[in-house]
PQR file of N, CA, C, O and H, with PARSE charges and radii, in Angstrom:
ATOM      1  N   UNK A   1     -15.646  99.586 -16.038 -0.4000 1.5000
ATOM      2  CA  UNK A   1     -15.819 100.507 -14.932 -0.0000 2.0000
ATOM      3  C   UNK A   1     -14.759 101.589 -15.013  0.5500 1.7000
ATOM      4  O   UNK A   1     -13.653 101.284 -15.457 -0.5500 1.4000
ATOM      5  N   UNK A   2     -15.032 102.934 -14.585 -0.4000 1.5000
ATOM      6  CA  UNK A   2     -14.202 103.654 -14.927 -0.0000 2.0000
ATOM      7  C   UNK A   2     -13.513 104.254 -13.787  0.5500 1.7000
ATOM      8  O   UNK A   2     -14.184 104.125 -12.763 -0.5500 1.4000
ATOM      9  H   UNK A   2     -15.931 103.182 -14.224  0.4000 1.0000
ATOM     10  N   UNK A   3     -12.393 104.873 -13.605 -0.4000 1.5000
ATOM     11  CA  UNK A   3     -11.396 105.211 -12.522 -0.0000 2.0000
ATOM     12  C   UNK A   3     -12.297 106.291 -10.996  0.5500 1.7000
ATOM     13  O   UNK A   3     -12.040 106.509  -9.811 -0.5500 1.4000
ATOM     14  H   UNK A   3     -11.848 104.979 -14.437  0.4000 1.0000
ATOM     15  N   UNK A   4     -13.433 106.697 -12.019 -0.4000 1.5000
ATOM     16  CA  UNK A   4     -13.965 107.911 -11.289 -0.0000 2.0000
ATOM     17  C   UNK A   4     -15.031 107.051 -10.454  0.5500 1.7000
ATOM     18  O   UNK A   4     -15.417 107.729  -9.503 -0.5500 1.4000
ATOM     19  H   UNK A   4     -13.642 106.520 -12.981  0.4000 1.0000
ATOM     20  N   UNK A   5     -15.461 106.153 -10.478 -0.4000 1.5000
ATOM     21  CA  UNK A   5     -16.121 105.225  -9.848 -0.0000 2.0000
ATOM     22  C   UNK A   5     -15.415 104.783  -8.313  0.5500 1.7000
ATOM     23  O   UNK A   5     -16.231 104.551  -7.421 -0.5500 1.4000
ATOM     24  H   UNK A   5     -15.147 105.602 -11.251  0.4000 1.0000
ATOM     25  N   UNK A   6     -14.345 104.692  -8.063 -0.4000 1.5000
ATOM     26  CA  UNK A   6     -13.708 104.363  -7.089 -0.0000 2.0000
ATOM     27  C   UNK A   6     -13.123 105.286  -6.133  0.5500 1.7000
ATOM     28  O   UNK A   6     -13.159 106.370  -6.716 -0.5500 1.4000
ATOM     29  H   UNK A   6     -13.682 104.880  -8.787  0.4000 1.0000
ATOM     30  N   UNK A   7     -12.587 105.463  -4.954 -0.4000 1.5000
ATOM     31  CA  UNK A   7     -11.729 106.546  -4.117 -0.0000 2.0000
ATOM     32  C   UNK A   7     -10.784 106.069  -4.007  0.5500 1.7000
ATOM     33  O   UNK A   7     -10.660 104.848  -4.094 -0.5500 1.4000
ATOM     34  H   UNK A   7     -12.558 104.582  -4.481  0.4000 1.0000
ATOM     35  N   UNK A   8      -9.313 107.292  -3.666 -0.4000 1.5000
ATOM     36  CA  UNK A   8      -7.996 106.525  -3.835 -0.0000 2.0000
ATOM     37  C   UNK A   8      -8.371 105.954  -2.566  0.5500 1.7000
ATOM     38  O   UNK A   8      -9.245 106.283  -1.763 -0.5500 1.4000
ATOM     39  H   UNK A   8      -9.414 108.284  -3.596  0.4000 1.0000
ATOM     40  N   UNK A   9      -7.389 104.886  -2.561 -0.4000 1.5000
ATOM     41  CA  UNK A   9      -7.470 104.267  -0.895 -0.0000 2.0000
ATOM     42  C   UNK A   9      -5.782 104.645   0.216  0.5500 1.7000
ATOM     43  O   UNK A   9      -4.907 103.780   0.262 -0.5500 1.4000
ATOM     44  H   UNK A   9      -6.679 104.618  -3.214  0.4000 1.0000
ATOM     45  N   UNK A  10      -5.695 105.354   0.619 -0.4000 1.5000
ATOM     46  CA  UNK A  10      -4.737 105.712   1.545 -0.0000 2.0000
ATOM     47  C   UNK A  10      -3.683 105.229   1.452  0.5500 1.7000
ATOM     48  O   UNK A  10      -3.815 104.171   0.837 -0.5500 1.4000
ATOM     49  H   UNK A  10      -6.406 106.056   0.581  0.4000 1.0000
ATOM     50  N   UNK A  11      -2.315 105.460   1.813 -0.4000 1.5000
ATOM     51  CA  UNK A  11      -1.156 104.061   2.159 -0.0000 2.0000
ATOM     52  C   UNK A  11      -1.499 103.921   3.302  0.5500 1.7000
ATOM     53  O   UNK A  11      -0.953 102.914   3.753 -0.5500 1.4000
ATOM     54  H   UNK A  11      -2.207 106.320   2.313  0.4000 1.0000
ATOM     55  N   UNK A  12      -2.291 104.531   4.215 -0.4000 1.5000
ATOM     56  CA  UNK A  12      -2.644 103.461   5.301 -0.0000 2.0000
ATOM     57  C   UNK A  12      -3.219 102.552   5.362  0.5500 1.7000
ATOM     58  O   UNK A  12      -2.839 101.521   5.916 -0.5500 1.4000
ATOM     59  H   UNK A  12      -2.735 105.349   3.848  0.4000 1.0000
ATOM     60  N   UNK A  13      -4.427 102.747   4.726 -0.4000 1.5000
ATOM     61  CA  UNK A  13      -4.790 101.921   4.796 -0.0000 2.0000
ATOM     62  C   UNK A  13      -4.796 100.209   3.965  0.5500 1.7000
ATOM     63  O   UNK A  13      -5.170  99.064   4.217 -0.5500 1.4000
ATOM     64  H   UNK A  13      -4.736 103.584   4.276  0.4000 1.0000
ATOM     65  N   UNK A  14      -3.839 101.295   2.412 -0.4000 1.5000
ATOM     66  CA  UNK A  14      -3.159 100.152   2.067 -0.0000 2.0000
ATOM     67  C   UNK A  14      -2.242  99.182   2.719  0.5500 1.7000
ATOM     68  O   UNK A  14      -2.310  97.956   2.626 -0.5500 1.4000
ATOM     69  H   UNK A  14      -3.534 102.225   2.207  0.4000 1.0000
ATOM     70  N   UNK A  15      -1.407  99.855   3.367 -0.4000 1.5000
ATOM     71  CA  UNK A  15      -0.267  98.754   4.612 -0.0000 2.0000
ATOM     72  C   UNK A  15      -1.285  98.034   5.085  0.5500 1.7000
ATOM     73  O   UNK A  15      -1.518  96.865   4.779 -0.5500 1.4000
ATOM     74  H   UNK A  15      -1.352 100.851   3.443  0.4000 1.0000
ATOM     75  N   UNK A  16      -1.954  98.760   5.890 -0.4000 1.5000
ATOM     76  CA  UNK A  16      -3.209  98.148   6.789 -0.0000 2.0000
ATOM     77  C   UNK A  16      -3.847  96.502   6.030  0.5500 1.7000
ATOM     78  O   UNK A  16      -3.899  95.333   6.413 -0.5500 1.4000
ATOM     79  H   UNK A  16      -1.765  99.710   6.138  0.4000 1.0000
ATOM     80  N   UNK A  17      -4.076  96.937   5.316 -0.4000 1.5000
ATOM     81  CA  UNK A  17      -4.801  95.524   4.492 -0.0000 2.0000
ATOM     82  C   UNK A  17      -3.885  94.589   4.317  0.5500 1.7000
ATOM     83  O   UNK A  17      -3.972  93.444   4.761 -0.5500 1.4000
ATOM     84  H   UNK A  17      -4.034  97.887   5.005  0.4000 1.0000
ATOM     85  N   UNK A  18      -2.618  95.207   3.415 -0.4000 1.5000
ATOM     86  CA  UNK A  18      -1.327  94.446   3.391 -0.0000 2.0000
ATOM     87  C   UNK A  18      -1.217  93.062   4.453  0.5500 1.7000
ATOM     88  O   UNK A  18      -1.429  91.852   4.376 -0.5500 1.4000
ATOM     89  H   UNK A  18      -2.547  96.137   3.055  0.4000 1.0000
ATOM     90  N   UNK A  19      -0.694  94.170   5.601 -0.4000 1.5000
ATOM     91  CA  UNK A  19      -0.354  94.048   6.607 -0.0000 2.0000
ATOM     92  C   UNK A  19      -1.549  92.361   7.436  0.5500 1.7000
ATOM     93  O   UNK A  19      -1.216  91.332   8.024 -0.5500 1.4000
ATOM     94  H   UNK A  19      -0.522  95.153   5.664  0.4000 1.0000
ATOM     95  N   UNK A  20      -2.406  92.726   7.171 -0.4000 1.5000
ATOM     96  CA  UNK A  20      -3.737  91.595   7.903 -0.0000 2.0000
ATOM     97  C   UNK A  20      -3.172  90.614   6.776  0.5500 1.7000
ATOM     98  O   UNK A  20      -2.321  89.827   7.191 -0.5500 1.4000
ATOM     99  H   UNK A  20      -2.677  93.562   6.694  0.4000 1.0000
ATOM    100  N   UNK A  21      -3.456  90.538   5.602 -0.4000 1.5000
ATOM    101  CA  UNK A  21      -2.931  89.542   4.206 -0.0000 2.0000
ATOM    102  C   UNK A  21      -2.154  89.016   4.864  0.5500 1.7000
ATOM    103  O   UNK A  21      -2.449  88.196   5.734 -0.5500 1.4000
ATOM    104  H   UNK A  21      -4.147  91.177   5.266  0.4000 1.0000
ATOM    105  N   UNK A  22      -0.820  89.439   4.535 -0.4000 1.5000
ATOM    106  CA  UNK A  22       0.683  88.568   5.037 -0.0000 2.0000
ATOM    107  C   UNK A  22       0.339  87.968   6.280  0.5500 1.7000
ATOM    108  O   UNK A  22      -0.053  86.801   6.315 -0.5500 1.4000
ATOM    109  H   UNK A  22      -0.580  90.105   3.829  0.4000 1.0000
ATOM    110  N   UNK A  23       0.448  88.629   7.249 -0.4000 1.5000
ATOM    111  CA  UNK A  23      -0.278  87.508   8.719 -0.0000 2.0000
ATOM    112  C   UNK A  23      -1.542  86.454   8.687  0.5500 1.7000
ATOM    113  O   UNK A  23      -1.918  85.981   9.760 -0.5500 1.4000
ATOM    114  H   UNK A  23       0.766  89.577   7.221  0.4000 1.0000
ATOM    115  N   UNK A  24      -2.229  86.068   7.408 -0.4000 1.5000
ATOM    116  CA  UNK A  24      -2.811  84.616   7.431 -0.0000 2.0000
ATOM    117  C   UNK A  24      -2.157  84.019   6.793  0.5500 1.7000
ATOM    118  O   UNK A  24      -2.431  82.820   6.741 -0.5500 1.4000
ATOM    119  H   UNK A  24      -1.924  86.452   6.536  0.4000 1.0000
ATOM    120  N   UNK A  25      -0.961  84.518   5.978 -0.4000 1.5000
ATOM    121  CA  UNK A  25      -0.053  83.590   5.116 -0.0000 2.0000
ATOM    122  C   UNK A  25       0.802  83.321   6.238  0.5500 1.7000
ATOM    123  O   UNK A  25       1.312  83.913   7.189 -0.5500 1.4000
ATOM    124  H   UNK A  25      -0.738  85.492   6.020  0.4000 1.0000
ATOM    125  N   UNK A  26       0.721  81.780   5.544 -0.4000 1.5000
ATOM    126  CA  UNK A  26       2.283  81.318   6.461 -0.0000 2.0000
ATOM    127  C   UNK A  26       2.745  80.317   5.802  0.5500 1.7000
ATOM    128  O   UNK A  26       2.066  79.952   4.842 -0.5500 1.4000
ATOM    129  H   UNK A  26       0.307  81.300   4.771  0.4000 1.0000
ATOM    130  N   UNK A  27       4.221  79.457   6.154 -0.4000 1.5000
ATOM    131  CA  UNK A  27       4.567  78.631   5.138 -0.0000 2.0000
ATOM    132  C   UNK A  27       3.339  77.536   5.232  0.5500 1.7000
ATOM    133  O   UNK A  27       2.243  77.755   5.748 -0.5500 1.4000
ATOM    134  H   UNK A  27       4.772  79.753   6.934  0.4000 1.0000
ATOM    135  N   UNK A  28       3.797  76.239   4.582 -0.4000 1.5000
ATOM    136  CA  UNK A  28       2.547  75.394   4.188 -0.0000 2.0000
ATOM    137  C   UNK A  28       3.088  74.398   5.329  0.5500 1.7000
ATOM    138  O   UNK A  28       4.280  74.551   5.594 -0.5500 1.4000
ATOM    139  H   UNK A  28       4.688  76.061   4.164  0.4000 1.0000
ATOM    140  N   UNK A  29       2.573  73.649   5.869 -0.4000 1.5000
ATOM    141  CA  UNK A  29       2.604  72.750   7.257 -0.0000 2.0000
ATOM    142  C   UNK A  29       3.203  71.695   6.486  0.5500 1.7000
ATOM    143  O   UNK A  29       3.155  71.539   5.266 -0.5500 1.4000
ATOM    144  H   UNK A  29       1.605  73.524   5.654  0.4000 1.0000
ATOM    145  N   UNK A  30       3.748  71.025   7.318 -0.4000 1.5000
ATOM    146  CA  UNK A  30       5.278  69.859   6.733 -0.0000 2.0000
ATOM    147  C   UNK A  30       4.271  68.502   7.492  0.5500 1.7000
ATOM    148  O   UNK A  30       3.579  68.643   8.501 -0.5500 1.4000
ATOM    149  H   UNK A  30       3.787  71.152   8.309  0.4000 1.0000
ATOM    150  N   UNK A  31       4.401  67.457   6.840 -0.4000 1.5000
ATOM    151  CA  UNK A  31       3.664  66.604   7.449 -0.0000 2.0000
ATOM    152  C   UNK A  31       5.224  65.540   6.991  0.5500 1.7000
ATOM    153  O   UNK A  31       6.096  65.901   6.201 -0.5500 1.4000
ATOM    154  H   UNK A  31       4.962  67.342   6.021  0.4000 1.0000
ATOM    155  N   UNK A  32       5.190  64.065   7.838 -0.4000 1.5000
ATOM    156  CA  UNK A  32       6.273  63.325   7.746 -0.0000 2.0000
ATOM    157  C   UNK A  32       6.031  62.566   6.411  0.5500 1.7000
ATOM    158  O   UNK A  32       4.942  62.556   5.837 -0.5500 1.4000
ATOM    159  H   UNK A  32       4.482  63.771   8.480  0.4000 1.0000
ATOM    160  N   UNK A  33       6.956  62.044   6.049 -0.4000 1.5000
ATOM    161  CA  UNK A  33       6.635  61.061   4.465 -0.0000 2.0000
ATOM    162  C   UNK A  33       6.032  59.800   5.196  0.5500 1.7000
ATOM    163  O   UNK A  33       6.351  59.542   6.356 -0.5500 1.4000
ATOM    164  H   UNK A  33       7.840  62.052   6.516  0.4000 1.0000
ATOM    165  N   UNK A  34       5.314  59.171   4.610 -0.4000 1.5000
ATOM    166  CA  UNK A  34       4.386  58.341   5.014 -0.0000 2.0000
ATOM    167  C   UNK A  34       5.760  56.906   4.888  0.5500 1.7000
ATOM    168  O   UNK A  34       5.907  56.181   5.872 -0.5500 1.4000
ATOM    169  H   UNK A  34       5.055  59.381   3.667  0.4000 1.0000
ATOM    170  N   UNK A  35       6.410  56.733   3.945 -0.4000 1.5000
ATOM    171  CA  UNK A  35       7.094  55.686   3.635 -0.0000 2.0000
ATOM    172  C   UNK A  35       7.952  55.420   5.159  0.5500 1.7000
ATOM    173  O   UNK A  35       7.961  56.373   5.939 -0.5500 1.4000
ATOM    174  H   UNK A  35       6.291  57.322   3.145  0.4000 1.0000
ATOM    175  N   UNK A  36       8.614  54.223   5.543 -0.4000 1.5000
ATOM    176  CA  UNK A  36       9.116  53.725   7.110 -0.0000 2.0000
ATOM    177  C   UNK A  36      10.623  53.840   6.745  0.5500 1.7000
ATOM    178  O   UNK A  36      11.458  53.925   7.645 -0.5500 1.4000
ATOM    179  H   UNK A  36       8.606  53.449   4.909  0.4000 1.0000
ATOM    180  N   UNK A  37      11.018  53.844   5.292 -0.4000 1.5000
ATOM    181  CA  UNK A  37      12.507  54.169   5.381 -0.0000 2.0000
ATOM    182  C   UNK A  37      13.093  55.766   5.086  0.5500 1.7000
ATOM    183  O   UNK A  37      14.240  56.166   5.283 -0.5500 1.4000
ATOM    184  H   UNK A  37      10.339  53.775   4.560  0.4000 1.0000
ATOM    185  N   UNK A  38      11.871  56.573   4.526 -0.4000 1.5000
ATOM    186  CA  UNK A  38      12.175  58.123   4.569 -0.0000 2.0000
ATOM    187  C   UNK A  38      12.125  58.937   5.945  0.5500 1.7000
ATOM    188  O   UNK A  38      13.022  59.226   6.737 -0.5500 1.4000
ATOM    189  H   UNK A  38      10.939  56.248   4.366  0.4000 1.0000
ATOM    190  N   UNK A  39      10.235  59.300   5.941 -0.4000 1.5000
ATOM    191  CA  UNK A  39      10.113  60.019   7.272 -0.0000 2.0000
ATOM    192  C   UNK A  39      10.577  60.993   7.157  0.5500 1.7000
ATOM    193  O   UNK A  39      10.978  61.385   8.253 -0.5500 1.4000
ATOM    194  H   UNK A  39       9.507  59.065   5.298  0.4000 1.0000
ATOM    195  N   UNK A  40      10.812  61.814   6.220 -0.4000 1.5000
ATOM    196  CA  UNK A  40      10.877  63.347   6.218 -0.0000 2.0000
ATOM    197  C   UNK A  40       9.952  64.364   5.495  0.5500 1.7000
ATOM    198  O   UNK A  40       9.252  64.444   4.486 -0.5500 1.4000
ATOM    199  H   UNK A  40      10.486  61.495   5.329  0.4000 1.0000
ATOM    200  N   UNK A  41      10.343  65.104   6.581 -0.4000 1.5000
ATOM    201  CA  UNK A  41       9.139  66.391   6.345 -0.0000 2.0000
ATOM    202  C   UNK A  41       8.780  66.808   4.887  0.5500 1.7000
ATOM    203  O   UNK A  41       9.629  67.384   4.207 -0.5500 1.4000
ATOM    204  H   UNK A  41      10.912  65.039   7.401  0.4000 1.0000
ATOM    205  N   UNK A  42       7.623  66.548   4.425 -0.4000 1.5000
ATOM    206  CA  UNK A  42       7.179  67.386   3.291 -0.0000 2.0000
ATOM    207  C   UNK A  42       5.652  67.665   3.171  0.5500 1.7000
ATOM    208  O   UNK A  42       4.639  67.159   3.654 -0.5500 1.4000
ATOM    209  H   UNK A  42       6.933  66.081   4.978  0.4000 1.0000
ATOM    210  N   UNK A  43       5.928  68.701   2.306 -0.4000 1.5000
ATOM    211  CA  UNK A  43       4.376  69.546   2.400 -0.0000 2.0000
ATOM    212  C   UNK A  43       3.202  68.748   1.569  0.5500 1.7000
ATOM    213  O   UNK A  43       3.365  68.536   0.368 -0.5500 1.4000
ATOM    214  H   UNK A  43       6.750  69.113   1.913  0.4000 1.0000
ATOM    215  N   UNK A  44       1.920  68.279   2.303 -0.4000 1.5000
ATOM    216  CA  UNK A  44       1.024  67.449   2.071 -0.0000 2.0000
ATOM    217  C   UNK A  44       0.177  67.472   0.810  0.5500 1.7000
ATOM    218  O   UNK A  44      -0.183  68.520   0.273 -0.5500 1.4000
ATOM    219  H   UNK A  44       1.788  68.451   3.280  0.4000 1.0000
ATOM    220  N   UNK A  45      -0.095  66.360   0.406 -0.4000 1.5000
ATOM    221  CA  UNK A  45      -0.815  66.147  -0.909 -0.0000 2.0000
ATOM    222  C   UNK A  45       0.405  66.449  -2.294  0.5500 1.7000
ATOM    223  O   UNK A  45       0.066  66.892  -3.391 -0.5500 1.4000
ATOM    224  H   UNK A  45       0.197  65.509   0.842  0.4000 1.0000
ATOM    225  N   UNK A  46       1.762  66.105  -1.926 -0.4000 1.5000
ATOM    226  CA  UNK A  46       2.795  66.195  -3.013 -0.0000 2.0000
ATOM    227  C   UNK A  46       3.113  64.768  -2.190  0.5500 1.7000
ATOM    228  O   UNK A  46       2.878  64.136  -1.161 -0.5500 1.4000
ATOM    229  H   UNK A  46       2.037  65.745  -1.035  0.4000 1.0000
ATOM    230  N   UNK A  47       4.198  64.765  -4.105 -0.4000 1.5000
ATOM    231  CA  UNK A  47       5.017  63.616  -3.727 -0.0000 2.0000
ATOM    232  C   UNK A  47       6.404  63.928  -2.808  0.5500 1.7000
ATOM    233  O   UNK A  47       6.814  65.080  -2.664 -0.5500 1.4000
ATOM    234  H   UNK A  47       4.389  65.278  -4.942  0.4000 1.0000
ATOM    235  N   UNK A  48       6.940  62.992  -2.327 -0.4000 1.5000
ATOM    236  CA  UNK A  48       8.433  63.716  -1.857 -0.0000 2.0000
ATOM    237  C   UNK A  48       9.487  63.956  -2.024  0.5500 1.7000
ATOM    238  O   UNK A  48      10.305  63.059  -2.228 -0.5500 1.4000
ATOM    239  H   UNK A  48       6.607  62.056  -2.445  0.4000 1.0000
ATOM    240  N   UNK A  49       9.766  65.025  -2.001 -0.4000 1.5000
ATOM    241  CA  UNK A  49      11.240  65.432  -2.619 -0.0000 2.0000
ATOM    242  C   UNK A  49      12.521  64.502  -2.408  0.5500 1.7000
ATOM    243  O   UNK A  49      13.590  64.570  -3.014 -0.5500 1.4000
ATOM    244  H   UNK A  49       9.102  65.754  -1.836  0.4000 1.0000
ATOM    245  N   UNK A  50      12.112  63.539  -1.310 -0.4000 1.5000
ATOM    246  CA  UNK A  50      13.618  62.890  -0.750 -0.0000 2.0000
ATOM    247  C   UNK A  50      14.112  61.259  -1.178  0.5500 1.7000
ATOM    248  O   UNK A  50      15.187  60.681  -1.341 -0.5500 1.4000
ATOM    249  H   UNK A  50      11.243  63.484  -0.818  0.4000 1.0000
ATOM    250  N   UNK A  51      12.226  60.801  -1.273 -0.4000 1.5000
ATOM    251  CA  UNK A  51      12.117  59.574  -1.620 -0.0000 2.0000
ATOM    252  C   UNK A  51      11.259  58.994  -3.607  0.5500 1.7000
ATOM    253  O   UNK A  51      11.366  58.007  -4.336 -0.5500 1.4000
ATOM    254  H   UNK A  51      11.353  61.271  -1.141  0.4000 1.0000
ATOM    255  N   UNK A  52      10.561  60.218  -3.660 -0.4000 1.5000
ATOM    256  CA  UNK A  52       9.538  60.205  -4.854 -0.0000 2.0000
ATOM    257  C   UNK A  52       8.660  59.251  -4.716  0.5500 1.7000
ATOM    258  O   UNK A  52       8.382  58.576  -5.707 -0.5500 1.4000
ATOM    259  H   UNK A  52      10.474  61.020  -3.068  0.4000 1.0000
ATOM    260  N   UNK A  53       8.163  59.043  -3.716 -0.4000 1.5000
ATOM    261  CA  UNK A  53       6.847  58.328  -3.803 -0.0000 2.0000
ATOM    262  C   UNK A  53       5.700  58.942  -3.080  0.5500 1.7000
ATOM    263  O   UNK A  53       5.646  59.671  -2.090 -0.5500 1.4000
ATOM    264  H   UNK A  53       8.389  59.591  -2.912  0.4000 1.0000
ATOM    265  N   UNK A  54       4.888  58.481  -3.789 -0.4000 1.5000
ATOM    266  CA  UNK A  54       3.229  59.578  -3.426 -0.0000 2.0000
ATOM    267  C   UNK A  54       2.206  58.615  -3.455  0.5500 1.7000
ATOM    268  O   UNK A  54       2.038  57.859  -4.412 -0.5500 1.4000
ATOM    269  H   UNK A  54       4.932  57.889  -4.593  0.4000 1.0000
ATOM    270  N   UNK A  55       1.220  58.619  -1.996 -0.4000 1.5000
ATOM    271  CA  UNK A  55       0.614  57.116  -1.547 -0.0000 2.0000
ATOM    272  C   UNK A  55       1.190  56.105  -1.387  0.5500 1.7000
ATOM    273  O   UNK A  55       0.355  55.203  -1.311 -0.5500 1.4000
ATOM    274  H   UNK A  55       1.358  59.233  -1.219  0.4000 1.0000
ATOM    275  N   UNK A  56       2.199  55.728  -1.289 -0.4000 1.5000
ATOM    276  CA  UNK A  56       2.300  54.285  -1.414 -0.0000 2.0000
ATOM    277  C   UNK A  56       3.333  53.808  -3.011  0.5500 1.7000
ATOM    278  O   UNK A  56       3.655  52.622  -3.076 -0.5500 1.4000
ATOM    279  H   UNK A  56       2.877  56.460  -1.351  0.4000 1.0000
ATOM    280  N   UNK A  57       3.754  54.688  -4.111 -0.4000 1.5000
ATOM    281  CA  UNK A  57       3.783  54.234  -5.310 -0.0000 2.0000
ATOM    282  C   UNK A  57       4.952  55.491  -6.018  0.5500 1.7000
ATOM    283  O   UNK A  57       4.963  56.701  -5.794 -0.5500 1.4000
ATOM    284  H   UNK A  57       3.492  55.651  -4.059  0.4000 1.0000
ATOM    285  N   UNK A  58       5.669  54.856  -6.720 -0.4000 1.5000
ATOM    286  CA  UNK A  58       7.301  55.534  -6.756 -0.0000 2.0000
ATOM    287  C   UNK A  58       6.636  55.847  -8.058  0.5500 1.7000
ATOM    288  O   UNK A  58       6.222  55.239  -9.046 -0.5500 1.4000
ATOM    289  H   UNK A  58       5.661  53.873  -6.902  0.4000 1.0000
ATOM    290  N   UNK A  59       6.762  57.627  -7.406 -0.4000 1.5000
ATOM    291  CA  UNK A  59       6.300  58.476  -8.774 -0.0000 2.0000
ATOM    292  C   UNK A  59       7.094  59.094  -9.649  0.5500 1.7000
ATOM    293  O   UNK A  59       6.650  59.392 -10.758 -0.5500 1.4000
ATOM    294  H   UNK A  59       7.098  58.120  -6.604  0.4000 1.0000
ATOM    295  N   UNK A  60       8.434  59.391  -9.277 -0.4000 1.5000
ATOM    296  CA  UNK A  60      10.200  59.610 -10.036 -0.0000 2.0000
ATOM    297  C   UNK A  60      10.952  59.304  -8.765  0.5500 1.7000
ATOM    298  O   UNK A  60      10.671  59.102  -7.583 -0.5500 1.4000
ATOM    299  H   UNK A  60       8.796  59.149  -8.376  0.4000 1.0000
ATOM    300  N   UNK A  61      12.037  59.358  -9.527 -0.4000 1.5000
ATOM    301  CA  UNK A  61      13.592  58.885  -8.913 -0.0000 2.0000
ATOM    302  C   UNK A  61      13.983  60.373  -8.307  0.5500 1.7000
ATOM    303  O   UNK A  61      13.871  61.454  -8.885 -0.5500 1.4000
ATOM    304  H   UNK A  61      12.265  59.522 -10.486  0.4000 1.0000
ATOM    305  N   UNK A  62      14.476  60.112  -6.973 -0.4000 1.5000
ATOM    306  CA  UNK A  62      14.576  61.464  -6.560 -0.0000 2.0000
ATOM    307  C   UNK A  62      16.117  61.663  -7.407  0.5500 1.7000
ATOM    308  O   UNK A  62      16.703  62.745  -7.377 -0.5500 1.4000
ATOM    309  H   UNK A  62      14.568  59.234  -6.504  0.4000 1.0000
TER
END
């Protein structure tokens, strides 16, 4: 496709778009470690940074 196919698009309306983007980003939601002797916050479907276990099962040594 070639350049002449398209219109420039504004910096307004570039910010503009920007701008909507960044406001559905947000950090990733912290859920507690499932294990009864950790219990700290980490972001879901990983293992944890504090304890290294993921489900139930020691995936590295923190």
């Amino acid at each position: 496709m070639s350049s002449s196919m398209f219109r420039k698009k504004s910096r307004a309306r570039v910010r503009h778009h920007r701008a909507q983007w960044r406001g559905r980003v947000s950090a990733p939601a912290l859920t507690p470690c499932p294990n009864a002797v950790c219990g700290e916050p980490k972001p879901s479907h990983t293992a944890c940074p504090h304890c290294g276990q993921y489900k139930g099962r020691q995936v590295y040594r923190p």
